[in-house]
C-alpha positions in Angstrom: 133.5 81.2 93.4 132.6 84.0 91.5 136.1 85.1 90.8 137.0 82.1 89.1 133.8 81.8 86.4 134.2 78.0 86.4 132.6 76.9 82.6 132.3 73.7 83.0 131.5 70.5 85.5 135.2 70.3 85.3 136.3 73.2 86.0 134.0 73.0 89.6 135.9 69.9 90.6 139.0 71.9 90.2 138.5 74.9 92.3 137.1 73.0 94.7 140.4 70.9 95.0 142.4 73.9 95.1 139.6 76.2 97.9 138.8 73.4 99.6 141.4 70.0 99.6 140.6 68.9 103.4 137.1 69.5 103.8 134.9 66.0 102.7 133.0 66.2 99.3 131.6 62.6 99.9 131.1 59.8 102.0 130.1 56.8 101.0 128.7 53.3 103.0 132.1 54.0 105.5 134.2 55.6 103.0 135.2 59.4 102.6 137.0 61.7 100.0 138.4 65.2 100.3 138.0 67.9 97.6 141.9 67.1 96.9 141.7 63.5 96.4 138.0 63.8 94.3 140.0 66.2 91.6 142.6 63.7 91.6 140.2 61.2 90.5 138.2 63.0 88.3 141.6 63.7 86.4 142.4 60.1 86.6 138.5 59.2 85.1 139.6 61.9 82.4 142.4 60.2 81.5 141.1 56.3 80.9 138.2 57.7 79.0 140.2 58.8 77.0 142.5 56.4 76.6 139.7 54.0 75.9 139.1 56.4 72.8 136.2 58.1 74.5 136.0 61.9 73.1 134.4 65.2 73.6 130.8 64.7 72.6 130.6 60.3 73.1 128.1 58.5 75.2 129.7 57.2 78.6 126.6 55.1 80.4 126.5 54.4 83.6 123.9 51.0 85.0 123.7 51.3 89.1 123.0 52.7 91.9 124.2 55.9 93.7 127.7 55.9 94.5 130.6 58.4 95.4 131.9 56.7 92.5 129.5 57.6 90.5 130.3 61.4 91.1 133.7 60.7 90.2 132.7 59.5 86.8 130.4 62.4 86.1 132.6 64.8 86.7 135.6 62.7 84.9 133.5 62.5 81.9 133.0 66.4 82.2 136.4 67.1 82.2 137.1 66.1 78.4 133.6 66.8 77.1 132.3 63.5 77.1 128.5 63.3 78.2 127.3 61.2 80.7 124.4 59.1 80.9 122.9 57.5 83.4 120.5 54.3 82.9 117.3 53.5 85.1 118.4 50.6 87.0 115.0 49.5 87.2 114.4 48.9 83.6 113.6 45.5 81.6 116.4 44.4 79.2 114.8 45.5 76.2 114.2 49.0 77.5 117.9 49.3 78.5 119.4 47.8 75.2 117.2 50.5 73.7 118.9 53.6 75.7 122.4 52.3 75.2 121.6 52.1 71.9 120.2 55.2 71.2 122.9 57.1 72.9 125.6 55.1 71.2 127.6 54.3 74.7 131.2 54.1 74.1 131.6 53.1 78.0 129.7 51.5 80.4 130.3 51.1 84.2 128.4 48.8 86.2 126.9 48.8 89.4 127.3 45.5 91.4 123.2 45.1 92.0 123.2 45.2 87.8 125.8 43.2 86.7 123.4 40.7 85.3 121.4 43.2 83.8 124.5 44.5 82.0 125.4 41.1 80.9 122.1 40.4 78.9 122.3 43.9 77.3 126.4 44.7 76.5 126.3 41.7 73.4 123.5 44.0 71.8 125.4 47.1 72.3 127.9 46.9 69.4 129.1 50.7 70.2 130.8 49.9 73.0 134.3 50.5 73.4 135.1 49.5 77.4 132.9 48.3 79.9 134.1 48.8 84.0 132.6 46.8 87.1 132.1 49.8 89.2 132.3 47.3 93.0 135.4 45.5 91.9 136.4 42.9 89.0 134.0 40.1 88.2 136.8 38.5 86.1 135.2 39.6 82.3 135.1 43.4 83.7 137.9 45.3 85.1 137.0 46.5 88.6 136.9 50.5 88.7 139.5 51.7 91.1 142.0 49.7 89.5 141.1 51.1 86.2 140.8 54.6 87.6 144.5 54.4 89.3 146.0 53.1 86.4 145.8 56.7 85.0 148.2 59.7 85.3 146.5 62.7 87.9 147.2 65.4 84.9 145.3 67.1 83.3 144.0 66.2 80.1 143.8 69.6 78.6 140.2 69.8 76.8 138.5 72.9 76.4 135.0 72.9 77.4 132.4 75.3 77.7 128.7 76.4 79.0 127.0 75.4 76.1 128.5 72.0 76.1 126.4 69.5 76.8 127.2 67.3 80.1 124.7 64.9 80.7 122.2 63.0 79.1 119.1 61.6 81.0 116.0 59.7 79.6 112.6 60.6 79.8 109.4 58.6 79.0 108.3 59.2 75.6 105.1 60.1 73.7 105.6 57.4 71.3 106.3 54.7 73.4 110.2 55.0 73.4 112.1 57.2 75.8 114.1 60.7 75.1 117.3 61.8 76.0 117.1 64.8 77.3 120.4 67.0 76.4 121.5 69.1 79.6 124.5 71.5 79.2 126.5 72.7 81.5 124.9 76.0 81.4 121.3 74.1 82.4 123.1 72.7 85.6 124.7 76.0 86.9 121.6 77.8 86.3 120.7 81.6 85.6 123.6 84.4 87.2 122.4 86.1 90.1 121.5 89.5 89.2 123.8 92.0 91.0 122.9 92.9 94.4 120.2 90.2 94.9 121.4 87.7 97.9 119.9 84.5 98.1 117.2 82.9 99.8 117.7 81.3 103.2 116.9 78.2 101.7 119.7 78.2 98.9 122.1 79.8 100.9 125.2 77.5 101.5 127.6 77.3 104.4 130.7 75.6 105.4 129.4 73.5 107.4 126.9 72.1 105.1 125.9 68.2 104.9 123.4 67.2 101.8 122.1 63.7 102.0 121.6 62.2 98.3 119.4 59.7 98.3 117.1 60.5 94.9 118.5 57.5 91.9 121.4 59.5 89.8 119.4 58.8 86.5 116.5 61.7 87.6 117.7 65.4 87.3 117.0 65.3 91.3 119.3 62.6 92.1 122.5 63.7 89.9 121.6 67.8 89.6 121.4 67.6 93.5 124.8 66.3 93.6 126.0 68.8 91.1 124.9 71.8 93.5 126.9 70.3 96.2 129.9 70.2 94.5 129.0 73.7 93.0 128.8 75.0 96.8 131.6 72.9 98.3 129.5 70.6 100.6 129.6 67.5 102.1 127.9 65.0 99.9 126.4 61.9 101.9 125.7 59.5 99.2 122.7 56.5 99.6 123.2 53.5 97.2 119.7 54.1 97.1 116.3 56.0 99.1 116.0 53.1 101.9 113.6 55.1 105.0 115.6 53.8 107.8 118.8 54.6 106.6 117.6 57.9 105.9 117.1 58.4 109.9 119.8 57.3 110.7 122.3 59.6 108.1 120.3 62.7 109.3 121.3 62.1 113.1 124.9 60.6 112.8 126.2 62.8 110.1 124.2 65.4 110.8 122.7 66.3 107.4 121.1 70.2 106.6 119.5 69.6 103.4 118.0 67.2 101.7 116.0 66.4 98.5 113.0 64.0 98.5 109.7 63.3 96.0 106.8 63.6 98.4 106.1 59.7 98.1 109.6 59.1 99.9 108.6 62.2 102.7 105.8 59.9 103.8 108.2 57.1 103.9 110.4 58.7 106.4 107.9 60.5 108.4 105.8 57.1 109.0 109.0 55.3 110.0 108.0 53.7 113.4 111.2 55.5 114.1 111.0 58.4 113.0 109.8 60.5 116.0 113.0 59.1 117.7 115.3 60.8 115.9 117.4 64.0 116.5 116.3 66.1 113.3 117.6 69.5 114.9 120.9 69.7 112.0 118.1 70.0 109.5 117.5 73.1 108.4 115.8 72.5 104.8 113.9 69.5 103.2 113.4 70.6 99.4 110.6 68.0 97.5 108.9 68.0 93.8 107.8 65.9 91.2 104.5 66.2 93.0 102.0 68.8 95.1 102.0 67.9 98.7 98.9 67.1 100.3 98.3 69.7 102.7 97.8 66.5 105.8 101.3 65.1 104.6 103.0 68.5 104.8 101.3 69.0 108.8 102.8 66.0 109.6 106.4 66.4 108.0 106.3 69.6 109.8 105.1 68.2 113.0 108.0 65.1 112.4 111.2 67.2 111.2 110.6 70.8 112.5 112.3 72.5 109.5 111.6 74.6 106.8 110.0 73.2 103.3 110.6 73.8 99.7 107.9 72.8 97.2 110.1 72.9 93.3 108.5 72.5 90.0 110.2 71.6 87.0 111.5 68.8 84.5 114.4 67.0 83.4 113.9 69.3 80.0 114.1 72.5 81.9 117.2 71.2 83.9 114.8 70.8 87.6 113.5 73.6 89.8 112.7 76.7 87.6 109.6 77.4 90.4 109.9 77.4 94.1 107.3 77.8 96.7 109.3 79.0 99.6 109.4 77.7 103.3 107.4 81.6 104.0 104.2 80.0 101.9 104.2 77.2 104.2 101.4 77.3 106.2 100.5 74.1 108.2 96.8 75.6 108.6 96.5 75.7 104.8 96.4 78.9 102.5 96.0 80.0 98.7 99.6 79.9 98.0 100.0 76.3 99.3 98.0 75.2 96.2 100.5 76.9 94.1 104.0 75.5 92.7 105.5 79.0 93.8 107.1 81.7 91.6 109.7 81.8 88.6 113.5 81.6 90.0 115.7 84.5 89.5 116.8 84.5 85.6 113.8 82.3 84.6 110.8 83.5 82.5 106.9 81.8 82.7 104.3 82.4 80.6 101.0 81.1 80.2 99.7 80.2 76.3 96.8 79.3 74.8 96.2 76.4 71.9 97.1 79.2 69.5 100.3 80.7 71.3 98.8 84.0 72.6 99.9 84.8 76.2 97.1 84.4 78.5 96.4 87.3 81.5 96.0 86.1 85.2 93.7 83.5 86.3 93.1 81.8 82.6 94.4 78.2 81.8 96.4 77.5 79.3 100.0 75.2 78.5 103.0 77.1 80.8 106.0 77.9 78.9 109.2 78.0 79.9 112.6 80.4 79.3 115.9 80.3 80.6 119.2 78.9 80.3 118.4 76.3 82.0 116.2 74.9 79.2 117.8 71.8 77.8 119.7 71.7 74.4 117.2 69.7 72.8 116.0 65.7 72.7 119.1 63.6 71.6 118.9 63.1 67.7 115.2 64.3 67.3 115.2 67.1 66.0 111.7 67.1 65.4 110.0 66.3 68.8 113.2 69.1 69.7 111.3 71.8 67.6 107.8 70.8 69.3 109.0 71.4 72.4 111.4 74.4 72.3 109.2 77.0 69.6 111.9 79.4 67.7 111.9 82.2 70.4 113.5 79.6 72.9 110.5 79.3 74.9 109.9 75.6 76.4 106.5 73.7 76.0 106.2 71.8 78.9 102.5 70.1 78.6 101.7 71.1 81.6 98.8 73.4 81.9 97.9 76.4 84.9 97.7 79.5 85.5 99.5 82.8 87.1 98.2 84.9 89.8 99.0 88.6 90.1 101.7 88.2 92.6 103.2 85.6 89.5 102.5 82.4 91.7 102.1 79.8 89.1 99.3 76.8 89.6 99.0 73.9 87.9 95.5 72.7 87.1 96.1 69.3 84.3 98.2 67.4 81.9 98.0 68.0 78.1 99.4 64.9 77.6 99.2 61.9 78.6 101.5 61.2 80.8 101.5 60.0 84.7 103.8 60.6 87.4 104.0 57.8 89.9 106.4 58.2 92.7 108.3 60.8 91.2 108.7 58.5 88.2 107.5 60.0 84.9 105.4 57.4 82.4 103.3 58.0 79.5 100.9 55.9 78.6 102.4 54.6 75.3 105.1 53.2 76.6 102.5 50.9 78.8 99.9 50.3 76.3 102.7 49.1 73.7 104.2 46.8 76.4 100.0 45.3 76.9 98.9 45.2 73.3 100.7 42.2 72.0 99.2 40.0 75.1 96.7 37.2 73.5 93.7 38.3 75.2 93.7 41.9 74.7 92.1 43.9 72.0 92.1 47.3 73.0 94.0 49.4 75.3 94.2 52.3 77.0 96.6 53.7 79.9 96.1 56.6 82.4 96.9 57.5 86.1 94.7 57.7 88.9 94.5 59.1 92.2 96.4 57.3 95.0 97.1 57.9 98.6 100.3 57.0 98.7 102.4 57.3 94.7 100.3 60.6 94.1 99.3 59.0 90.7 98.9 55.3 90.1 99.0 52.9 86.7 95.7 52.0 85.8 94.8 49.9 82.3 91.6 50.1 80.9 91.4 47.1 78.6 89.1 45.6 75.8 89.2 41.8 75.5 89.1 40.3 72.5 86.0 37.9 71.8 85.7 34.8 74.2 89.0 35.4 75.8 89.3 34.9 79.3 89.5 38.9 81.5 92.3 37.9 83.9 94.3 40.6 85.0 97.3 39.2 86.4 98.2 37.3 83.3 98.2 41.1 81.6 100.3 42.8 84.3 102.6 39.9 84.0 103.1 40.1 80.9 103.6 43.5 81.1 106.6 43.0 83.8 108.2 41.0 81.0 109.0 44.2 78.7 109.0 47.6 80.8 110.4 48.6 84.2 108.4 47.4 87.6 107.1 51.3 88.0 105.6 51.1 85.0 103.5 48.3 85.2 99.9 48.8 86.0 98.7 48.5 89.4 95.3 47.4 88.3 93.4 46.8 85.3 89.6 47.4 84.6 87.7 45.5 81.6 85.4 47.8 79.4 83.8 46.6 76.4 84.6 49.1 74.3 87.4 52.3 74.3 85.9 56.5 74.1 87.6 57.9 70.4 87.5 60.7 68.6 86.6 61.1 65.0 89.6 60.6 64.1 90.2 56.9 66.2 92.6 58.5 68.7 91.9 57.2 72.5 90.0 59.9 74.8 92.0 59.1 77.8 90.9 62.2 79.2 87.0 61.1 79.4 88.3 57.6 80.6 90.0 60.0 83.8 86.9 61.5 84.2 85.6 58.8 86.1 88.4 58.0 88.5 89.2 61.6 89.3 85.6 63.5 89.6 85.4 66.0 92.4 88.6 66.5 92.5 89.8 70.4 91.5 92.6 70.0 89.2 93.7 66.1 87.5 97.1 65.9 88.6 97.9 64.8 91.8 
């Protein structure tokens, strides 16, 4: 692929068509593409956008669940420029009226499992243009494959480049109200491989490759996962979504090499009552993040799969893995480097800060930074919460805080803001204490994550009742399941009379942690 310099999502599709046109690039719930037929497509995507009057640089959002389809419209979308951007399925009306808002969606494809969804949202989404049903017509919609075949196969002739941006995915917000996180198509390929340098066994790619994708298309893991296996000409075995048992069975019948899961979903599989019949000897790889893997968990995926592991640290603003703790560090016994998230990728710079920006030496604490080109191009129209994030010498803030070893082995200690990762999911506690604060009963709030066995991280709300009102916690959680996504929603709530604050009124969710996560050696989990 070298040869050819593909610039663009596009561009991938392409060559792949033209290297590759028999081999499968994905299957999907009994149906199967060839690199030939998926550039076909993707010119025949290119085509209706734009003859819907999509253009380089609009909005095309896309409500549902995994699908080869799916694929088809990224990389359609890619072709003349427009950006793509996936919606959380799992999100409350008002939350997805926001994001297809905020993007200013010109087109909108619907899963089936969201159709209803999309039908409370689309009449407060004025910027749309065309909306598709993605399973078929539901007789307001047109159904997608008719759309998509109504379209010439040629193509549409739209110069894009690496430092166009190609999709745009939402992360939980500081405020309260997510971000879209700009990703170009520089971000997606990655740093070039310095001359000479081969690549790890682990991110080596043959021709006889299978990748299951089973992470949801609106996380950097879900659709950046798919990206790579178009990039390397693999077979692409899509899940509408991560179901356990269907993920044994897809490993043995199609017999699947790689895979990509958040350790939550690992414990899922390898707890199966099946899962110890299944024929796991195609898998070579099972690459995780979002989280540290308890060392007990990682004996027993060992003990269950018998292949090699991949710990990645990253974030949807640094376009995924820019850290990888190799299947080498891997000890079942336990060892230093287990505790770590691994070293810097080829291409990628880490440094450690302190509040005042001086680089730290090894061993100290401080907020890791970030530089590559795989840093986003900023947050979608905010430019300020862009310019606290990404300083003027391109380095990214990320808000997490660690350290570096010697060997450059990077470990992560805390958040520096308050934030919680449940599941793989990313939440902050605004967003949850502006979807409590309205309820009757509830004067004061706070939000922050605890320990837990099984999410890594769970909801908790720490709430102050107003005078004489009655502490029931299920008529907060349910109103709380009224205005954000199910993840979101507290798991449980604790009454305190009054909330820890500063000087200067601000919450010390920090000391409210304290409680929930003493003797524990760093507060992330």
């Amino acid at each position: 692929m070298a040869e050819s310099a593909p610039q663009s999502l596009g561009e991938i599709a392409r060559l792949q068509g033209r290297l590759n046109p028999q081999r499968t690039a994905f299957v999907f719930e009994g149906r199967s593409t060839t690199f030939a037929d998926f550039d076909v497509r993707v010119d025949r995507v290119a085509n209706g956008l734009s003859a819907a009057g999509v253009t380089k640089g609009s909005r095309v959002a896309y409500l549902g669940k995994n699908s080869d389809h799916y694929f088809e419209l990224f990389f359609g979308a890619a072709r003349i420029g427009a950006v793509i951007a996936p919606v959380n399925w799992r999100l409350a009306p008002p939350e997805a009226v926001f994001v297809l808002n905020d993007c200013r969606a010109e087109a909108l494809f619907v899963g089936a499992d969201c159709l209803a969804l999309a039908r409370s949202v689309v009449r407060d989404t004025p910027s749309l243009r065309l909306v598709v049903a993605m399973d078929g017509s539901d007789g307001d919609w047109p159904g997608y494959e008719a759309w998509r075949d109504a379209n010439p196969a040629t193509d549409p002739g739209v110069e894009v480049g690496l430092d166009d941006v190609a999709i745009q995915l939402y992360t939980s917000g500081t405020t309260g109200r997510p971000k879209g996180v700009m990703v170009r198509n520089s971000g997606l390929f990655g740093p070039p491989r310095p001359p000479g340098v081969e690549a790890p066994g682990w991110n080596s790619w043959g021709a006889d490759e299978v990748i299951l994708i089973s992470m949801p298309n609106f996380h950097i893991g879900g659709t950046g996962w798919g990206f790579g296996t178009m990039l390397n000409g693999a077979k692409g075995v899509v899940t509408r979504e991560f179901d356990p048992n269907h993920v044994l069975e897809l490993i043995q019948r199609e017999r699947i090499t790689k895979i990509f899961l958040v350790p939550a979903a690992m414990q899922a599989v390898v707890r199966h009552p099946r899962a110890r019949e299944i024929d796991y000897s195609s898998l070579r790889y099972v690459l995780y993040g979002a989280a540290p893997i308890p060392l007990e968990l990682l004996r027993e995926c060992m003990d269950v799969l018998k292949c090699g592991f991949v710990q990645m640290y990253g974030m949807t603003e640094s376009t995924g893995a820019i850290c990888v703790l190799p299947p080498e560090d891997h000890d079942p016994q336990g060892n230093e480097r287990m505790r770590s998230a691994g070293k810097a990728l080829a291409g990628v710079e880490l440094e450690i800060a302190d509040e005042d920006g001086r680089r730290l030496p090894p061993r100290e604490v401080g907020e890791i930074l970030i530089r590559s080109s795989k840093n986003m191009a900023g947050y979608w129209n905010q430019p300020e919460a862009t310019k606290k994030t990404i300083d003027a010498d391109g380095w990214l803030h990320t808000g997490d805080a660690g350290f570096l070893d010697e060997d450059g082995y990077l470990y992560i200690r805390d958040r520096l803001h308050d934030m919680i990762i449940s599941g793989g999911e990313n939440i902050y506690s605004a967003e949850v204490e502006n979807a409590i604060f309205g309820h009757p009963a509830v004067a004061d709030v706070a939000v922050i994550g605890v320990p837990d066995p099984k999410w890594g991280e769970a909801v908790r709300a720490i709430v102050v009742a107003k005078p004489g009102a009655e502490r029931d916690p299920e008529s907060i959680l349910a109103w709380a399941r009224e205005r954000i996504a199910s993840y979101k929603v507290p798991k449980a709530v604790d009454f305190i009379d009054e909330l820890p604050r500063n000087p200067s009124g601000k919450i010390l969710h920090r000391q409210l942690r304290e409680h929930y996560w003493k003797g524990k050696e760093r507060r992330v989990n």
